[in-house]
C-alpha positions in Angstrom: -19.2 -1.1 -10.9 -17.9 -3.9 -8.3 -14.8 -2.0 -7.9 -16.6 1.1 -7.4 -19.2 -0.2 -5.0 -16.4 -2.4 -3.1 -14.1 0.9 -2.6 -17.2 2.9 -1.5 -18.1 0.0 1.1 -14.0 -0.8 2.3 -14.5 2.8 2.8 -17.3 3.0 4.8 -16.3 0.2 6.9 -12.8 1.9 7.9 -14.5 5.0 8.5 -16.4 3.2 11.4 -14.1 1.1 12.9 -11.5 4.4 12.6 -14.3 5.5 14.8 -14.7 2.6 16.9 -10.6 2.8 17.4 -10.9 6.6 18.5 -13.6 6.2 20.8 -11.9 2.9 22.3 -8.8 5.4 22.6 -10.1 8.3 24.3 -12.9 6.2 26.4 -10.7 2.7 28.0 -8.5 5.3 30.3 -11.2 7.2 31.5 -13.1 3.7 32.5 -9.6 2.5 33.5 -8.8 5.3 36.1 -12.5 6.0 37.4 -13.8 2.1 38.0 -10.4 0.8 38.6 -8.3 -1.8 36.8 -10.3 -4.6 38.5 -13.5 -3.0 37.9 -12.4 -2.5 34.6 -11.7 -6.5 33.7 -14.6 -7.1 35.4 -16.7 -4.7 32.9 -14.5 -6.5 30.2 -15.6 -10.0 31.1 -19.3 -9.0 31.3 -19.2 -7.6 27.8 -17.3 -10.5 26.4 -20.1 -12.6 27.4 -22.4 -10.7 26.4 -21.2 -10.8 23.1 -20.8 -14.6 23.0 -24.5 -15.5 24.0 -25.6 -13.0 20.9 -24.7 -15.7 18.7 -27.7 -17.3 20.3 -30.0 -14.9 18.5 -29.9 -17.1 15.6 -28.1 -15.0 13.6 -30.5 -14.4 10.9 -28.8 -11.2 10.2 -25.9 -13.0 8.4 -28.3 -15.3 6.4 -30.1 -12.5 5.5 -27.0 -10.7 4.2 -25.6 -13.5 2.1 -29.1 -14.8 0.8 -30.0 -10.7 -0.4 -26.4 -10.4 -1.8 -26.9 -13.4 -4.0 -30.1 -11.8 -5.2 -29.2 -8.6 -5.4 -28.3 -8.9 -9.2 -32.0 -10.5 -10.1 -35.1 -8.7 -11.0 -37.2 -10.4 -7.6 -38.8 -8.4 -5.4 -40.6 -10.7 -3.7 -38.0 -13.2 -3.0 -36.2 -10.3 -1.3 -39.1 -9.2 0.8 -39.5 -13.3 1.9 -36.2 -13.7 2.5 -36.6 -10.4 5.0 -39.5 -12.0 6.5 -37.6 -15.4 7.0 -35.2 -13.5 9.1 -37.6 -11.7 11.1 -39.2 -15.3 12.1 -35.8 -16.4 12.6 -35.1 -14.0 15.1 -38.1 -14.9 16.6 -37.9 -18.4 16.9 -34.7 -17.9 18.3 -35.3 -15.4 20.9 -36.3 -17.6 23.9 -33.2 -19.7 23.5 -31.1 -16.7 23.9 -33.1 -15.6 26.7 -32.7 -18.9 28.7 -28.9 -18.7 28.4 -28.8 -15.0 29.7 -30.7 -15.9 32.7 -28.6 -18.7 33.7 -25.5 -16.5 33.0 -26.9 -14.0 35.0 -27.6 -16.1 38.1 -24.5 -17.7 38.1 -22.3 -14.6 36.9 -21.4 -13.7 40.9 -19.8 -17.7 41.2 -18.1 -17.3 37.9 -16.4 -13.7 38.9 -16.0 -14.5 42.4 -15.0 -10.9 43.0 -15.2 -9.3 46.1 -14.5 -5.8 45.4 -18.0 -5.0 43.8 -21.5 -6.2 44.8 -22.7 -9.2 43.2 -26.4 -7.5 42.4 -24.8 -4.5 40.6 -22.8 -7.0 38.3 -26.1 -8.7 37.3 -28.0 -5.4 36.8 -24.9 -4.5 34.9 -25.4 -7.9 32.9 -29.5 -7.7 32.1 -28.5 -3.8 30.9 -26.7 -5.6 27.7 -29.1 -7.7 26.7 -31.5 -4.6 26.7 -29.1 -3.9 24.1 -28.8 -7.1 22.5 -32.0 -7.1 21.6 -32.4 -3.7 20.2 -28.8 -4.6 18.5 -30.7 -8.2 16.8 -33.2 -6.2 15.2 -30.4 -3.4 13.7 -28.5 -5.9 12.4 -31.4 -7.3 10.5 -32.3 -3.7 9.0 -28.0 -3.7 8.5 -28.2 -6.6 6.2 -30.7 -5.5 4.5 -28.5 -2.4 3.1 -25.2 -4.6 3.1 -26.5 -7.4 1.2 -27.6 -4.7 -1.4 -24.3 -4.1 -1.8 -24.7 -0.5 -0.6 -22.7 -0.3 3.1 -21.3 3.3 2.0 -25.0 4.7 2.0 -23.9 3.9 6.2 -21.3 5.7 6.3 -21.2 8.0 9.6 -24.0 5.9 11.2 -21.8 4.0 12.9 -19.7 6.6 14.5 -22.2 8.6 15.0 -23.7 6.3 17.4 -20.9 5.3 19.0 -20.1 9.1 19.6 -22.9 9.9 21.4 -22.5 6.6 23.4 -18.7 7.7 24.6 -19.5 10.7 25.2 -22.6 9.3 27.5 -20.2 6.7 28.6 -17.7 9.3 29.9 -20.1 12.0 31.5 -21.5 9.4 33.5 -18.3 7.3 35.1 -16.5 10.8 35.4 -20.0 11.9 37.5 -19.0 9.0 40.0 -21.8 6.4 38.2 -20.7 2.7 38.8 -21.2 0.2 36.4 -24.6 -0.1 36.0 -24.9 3.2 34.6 -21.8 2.5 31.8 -23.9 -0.8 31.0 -27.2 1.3 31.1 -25.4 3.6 28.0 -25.1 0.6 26.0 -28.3 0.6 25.2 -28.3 4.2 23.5 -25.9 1.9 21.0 -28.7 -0.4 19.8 -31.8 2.0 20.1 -29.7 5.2 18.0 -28.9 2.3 15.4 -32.1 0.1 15.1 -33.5 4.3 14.2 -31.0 5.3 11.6 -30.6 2.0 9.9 -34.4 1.9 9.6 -33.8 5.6 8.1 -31.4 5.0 5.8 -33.0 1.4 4.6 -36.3 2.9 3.3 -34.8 6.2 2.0 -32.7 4.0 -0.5 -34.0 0.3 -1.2 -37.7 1.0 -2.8 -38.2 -2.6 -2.6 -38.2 -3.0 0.9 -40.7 -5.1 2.9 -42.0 -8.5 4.3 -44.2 -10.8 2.4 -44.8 -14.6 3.8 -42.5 -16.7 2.6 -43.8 -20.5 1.5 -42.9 -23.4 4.2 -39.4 -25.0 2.1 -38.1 -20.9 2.1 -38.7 -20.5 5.9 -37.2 -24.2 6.7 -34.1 -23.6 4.4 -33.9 -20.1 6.5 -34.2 -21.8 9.8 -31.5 -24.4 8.6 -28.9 -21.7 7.5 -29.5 -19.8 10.8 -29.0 -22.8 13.0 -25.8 -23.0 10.9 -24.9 -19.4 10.9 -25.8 -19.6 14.8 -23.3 -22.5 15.6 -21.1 -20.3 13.4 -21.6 -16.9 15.2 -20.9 -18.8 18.8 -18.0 -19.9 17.2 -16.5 -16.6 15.8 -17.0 -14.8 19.2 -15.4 -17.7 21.1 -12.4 -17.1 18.8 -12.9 -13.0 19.5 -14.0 -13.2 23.2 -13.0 -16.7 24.4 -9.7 -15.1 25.7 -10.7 -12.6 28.1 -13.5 -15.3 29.1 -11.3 -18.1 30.3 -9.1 -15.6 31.8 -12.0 -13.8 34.0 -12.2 -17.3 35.5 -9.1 -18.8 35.8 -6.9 -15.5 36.6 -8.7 -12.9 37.7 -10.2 -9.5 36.8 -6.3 -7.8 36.8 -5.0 -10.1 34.4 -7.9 -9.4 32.6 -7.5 -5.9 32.2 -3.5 -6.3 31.8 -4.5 -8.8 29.2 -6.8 -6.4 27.0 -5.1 -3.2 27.1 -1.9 -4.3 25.7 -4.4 -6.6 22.5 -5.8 -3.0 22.0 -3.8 -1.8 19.6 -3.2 -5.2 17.3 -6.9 -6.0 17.6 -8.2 -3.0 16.6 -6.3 -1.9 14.0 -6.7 -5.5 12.7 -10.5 -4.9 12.6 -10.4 -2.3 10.2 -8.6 -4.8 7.2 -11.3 -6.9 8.5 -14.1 -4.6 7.9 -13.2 -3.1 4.8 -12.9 -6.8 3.4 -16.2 -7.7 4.7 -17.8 -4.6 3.6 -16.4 -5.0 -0.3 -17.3 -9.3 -0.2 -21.2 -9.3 -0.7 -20.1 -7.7 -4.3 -18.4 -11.0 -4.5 -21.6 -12.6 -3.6 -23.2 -11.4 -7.2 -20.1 -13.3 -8.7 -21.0 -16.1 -7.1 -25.0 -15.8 -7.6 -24.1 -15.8 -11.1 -21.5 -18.4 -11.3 -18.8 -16.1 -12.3 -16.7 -18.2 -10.2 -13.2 -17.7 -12.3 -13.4 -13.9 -11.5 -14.7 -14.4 -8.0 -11.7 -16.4 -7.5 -8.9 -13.7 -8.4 -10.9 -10.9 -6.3 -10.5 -13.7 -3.7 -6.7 -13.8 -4.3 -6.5 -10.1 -4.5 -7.8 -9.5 -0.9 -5.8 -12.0 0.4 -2.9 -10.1 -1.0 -4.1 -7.0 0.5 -4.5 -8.7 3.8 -0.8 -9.9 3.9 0.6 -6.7 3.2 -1.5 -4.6 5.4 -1.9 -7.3 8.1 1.8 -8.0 8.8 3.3 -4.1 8.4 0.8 -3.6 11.2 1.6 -6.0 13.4 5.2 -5.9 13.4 4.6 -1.8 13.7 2.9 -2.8 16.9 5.2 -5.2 18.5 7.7 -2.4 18.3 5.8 0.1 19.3 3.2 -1.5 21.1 5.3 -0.8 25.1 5.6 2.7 24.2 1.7 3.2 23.4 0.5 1.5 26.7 3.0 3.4 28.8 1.4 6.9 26.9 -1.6 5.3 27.0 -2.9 4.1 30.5 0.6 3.7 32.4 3.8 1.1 31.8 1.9 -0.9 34.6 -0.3 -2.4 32.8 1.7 -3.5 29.6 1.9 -7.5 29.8 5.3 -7.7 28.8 7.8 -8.2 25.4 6.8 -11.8 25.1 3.0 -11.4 25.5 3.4 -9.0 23.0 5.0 -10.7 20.1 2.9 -13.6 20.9 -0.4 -11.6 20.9 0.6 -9.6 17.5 1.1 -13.0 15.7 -2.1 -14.2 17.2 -3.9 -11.1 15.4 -2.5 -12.0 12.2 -2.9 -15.5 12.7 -6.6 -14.6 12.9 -7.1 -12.0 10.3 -6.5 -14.5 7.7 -9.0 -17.4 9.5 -11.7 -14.4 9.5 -11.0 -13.5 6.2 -11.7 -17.5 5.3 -14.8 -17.3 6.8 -16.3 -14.8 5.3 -15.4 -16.0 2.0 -17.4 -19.5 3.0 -20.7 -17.6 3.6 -20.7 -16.8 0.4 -21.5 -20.8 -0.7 -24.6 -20.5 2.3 -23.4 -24.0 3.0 -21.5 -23.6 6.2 -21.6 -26.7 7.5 -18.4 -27.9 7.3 -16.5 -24.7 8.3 -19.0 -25.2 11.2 -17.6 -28.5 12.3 -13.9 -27.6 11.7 -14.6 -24.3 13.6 -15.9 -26.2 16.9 -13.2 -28.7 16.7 -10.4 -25.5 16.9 -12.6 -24.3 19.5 -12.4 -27.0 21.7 -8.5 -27.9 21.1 -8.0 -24.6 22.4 -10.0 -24.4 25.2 -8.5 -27.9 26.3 -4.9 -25.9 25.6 -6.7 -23.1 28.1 -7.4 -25.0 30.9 -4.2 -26.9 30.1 -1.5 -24.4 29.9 -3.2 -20.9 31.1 -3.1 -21.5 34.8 0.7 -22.4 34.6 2.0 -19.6 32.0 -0.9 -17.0 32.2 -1.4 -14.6 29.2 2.1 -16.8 27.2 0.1 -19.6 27.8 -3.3 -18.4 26.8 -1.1 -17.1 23.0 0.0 -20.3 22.4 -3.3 -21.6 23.1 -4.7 -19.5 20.6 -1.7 -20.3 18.1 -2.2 -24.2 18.1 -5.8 -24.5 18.7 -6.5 -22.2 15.7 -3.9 -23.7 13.6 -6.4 -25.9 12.5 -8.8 -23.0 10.4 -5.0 -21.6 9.2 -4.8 -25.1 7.5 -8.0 -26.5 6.3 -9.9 -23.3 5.5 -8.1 -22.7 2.3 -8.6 -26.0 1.1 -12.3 -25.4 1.6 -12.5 -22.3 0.0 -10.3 -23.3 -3.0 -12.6 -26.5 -3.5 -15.2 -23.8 -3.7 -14.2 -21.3 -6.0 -12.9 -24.6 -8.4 -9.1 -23.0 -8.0 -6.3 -25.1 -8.6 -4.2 -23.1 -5.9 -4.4 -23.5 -2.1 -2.3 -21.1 -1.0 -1.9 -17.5 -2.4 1.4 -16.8 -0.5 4.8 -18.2 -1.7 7.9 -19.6 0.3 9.4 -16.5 -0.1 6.4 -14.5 1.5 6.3 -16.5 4.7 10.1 -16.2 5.5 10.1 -13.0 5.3 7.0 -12.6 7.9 9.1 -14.7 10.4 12.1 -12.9 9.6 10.6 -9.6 10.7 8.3 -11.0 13.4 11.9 -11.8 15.0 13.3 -8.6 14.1 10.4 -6.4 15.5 10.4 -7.8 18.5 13.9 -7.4 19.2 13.6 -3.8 18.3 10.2 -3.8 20.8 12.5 -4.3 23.6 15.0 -1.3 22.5 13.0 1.4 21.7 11.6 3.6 24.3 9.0 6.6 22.5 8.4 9.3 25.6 5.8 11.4 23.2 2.4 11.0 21.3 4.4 12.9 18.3 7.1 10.9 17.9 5.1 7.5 18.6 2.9 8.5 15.4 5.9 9.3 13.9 7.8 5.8 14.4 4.7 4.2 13.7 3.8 5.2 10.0 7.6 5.1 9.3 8.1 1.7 10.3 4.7 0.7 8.6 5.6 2.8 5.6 9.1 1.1 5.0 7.7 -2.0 5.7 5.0 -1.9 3.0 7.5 -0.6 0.2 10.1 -3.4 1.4 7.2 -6.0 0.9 6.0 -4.0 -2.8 9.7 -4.1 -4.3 11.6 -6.3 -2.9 9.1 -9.7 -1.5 5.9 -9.6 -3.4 6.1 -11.1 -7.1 6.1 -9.3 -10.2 2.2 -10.9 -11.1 1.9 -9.6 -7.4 2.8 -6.0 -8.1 0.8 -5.6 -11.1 -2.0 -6.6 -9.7 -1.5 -4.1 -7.1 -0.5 -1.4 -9.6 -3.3 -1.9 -11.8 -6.4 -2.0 -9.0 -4.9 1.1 -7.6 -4.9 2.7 -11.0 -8.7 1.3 -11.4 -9.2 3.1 -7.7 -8.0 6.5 -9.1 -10.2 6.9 -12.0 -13.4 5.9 -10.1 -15.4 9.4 -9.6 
């Protein structure tokens, strides 16, 4: 039944970030070529913020998901409906914080950007737009967990891109109309109202347990804990996702910016969809964990790792190769960041699929505190590498930033997680494995500066090719034999599922 469930949920999840990788695709030239490149960064920087302050919210969402996916296997009703109501409080409790720091982001927002090509009063209307959003967004998510902690994503399958169909499509109407950017922030909000309605839908036409019920004092304080946890957490996380494009929107400018994101497109999205189908398939792993099962929960651990490796690094070396190419199709050879940026960036994505991968393993134990600390100290190392090397070396310095500030998580994670699970092994990947990653991180990048695709065919073409061959390379040749059976037998287990 875990299998089952976790292949219905993997598959949920890359439907909707297939989505979210489509609608990036057709929507970023159309906001690229109607507000400008600059405009564009700006719009980028605003959003990354955006995104950073939500961790504010408290980020009862996540507790929620974790505590209902340990319970989700146990006949209690009520403690589900309290643990809902703890996260509703949460949110609550948390809201006037996150509303401080949005006001003193707006008002100072026209110092930070310092740009001189747009008016300073549209950016902040642009700004208070998103956290209209946010706020319809904070109550989704909380619905979301709901239906993820149940183990039952793939009843949200199609939600997801529905609504963020109707937003593009919204999105484009309005910037190809000659709207500014207060009316692309304004069609944010369709994002969090559409989904706070259909996850409310789909939550009470399939969990018949669903409800609040008052949960006693030591509940409500253990909630509040874990979400000032989950909170420090969640400001972490999106300072590893957004930090970038932050510290660049004030060191660099709004150009850079832009420069900076459009060439990340393709490694960071792609990268989400691993991402997303592990997350979706892990609170399964939380009913392991609920019941001590921590042996198995261990090798499923293992196994996604696995997965991870494979997928991760045939995609990223596919992208440093093809990567040029795609920006030049995509929005124009001008704003491609160069070979170096590239390879640096692609590594940086892998680098980081395996650090988010960690994390979400350590919400399963609730106790975060300790992935917490390590997480702020990596955030900070890096930010003091920012400020350090990015005004010198740009976007190469803000990579190798990224590289040795995170470093840290790459290292100390495992050990965390292993300590955990009460495995003997830290590290799932052999000598073997990781010589073979630099080898063809070396090789792809020599290739990205000799091939040249001048059509969308034959780009799609190189691109599953390269991945292809690299994936049956890694199967027969680098993986071990324990490896390949492992492999072998979960895809045999895939095929029989009904």
């Amino acid at each position: 039944m875990l299998t089952h469930r976790a292949l219905l949920n993997g598959l949920s999840g890359i439907v909707d970030q297939g989505t979210r990788i489509l609608v990036g695709f057709f929507l970023t030239p159309i906001l690229v070529s109607y507000l400008g490149p600059s405009v564009f960064g700006v719009w980028q920087v605003i959003q990354k913020v955006s995104i950073q302050l939500t961790a504010l919210d408290g980020r009862s969402s996540e507790v929620l998901k974790w505590a209902i996916a340990n319970l989700q296997s146990k006949d209690d009703d009520t403690a589900k409906k309290q643990a809902l109501a703890a996260a509703l409080i949460c949110a609550l409790i948390f809201f006037p914080l996150l509303s401080l720091a949005y006001v003193i982001w707006v008002l100072y927002l026209p110092d930070y950007l310092n740009f001189k090509h747009i008016d300073a009063f549209e950016i902040q209307v642009a700004a208070i737009m998103l956290f209209v959003n946010m706020m319809f967004m904070t109550i989704a998510a909380i619905i979301e967990a709901v239906v993820r902690g149940m183990n039952m994503a793939y009843k949200l399958v199609g939600v997801l891109a529905l609504v963020l169909v109707s937003s593009a499509v919204l999105t484009a109407y309005l910037v190809s109309s000659g709207y500014g950017l207060i009316y692309v922030a304004a069609s944010q909000i369709s994002i969090g109202f559409l989904s706070l309605i259909l996850y409310v839908y789909v939550a009470f036409g399939n969990i018949n347990w669903l409800g609040v019920r008052m949960p006693e004092k030591p509940m409500l304080y253990k909630a509040l804990n874990r979400s000032a946890w989950f909170s420090s957490w969640g400001f972490i996380n999106t300072w590893m996702l957004a930090g970038d494009v932050i510290v660049l929107g004030a060191l660099v400018g709004a150009d850079v910016v832009s420069k900076y994101v459009l060439t990340l497109y393709a490694a960071q999205m792609i990268s989400v969809v691993i991402l997303t189908a592990i997350s979706a398939a892990l609170p399964g792993l939380g009913g392991l964990v609920g019941n001590h099962e921590f042996e198995r929960a261990d090798k499923l651990r293992r196994e996604s790792i696995l997965y991870s490796w494979c997928l991760g690094l045939a995609i990223c070396t596919t992208v440093i190769v093809i990567n040029p190419s795609f920006v030049s199709l995509w929005v124009g050879e001008e704003h491609f960041s160069g070979y170096e940026v590239n390879f640096f960036m692609a590594i940086c994505v892998f680098q980081l699929l395996f650090i988010r991968h960690d994390a979400f393993m350590l919400n399963l134990a609730l106790d975060i505190k300790q992935k917490v600390l390590l997480g702020a100290v990596s955030a900070i190392v890096t930010l003091m590498l920012m400020l350090l090397l990015v005004p010198e070396y740009h976007l190469l310095g803000m990579c190798i930033s990224l590289l040795l500030g995170r470093s840290i998580l790459t290292v100390m994670y495992p050990r965390i997680i292993s300590k955990f699970f009460r495995s003997k092994e830290l590290s799932v990947m052999k000598f073997r494995h990781h010589l073979f990653a630099i080898a063809l991180f070396i090789v792809a990048f020599e290739l990205s500066q000799m091939v040249s695709i001048q059509s969308w065919i034959l780009l799609v073409i190189y691109s599953i090719s390269i991945m292809m061959s690299i994936l049956l390379i890694i199967y027969f040749i680098v993986i071990t034999n324990e490896q390949k059976n492992i492999v072998s037998n979960r895809f045999k287990i895939a095929l029989r599922i009904r």
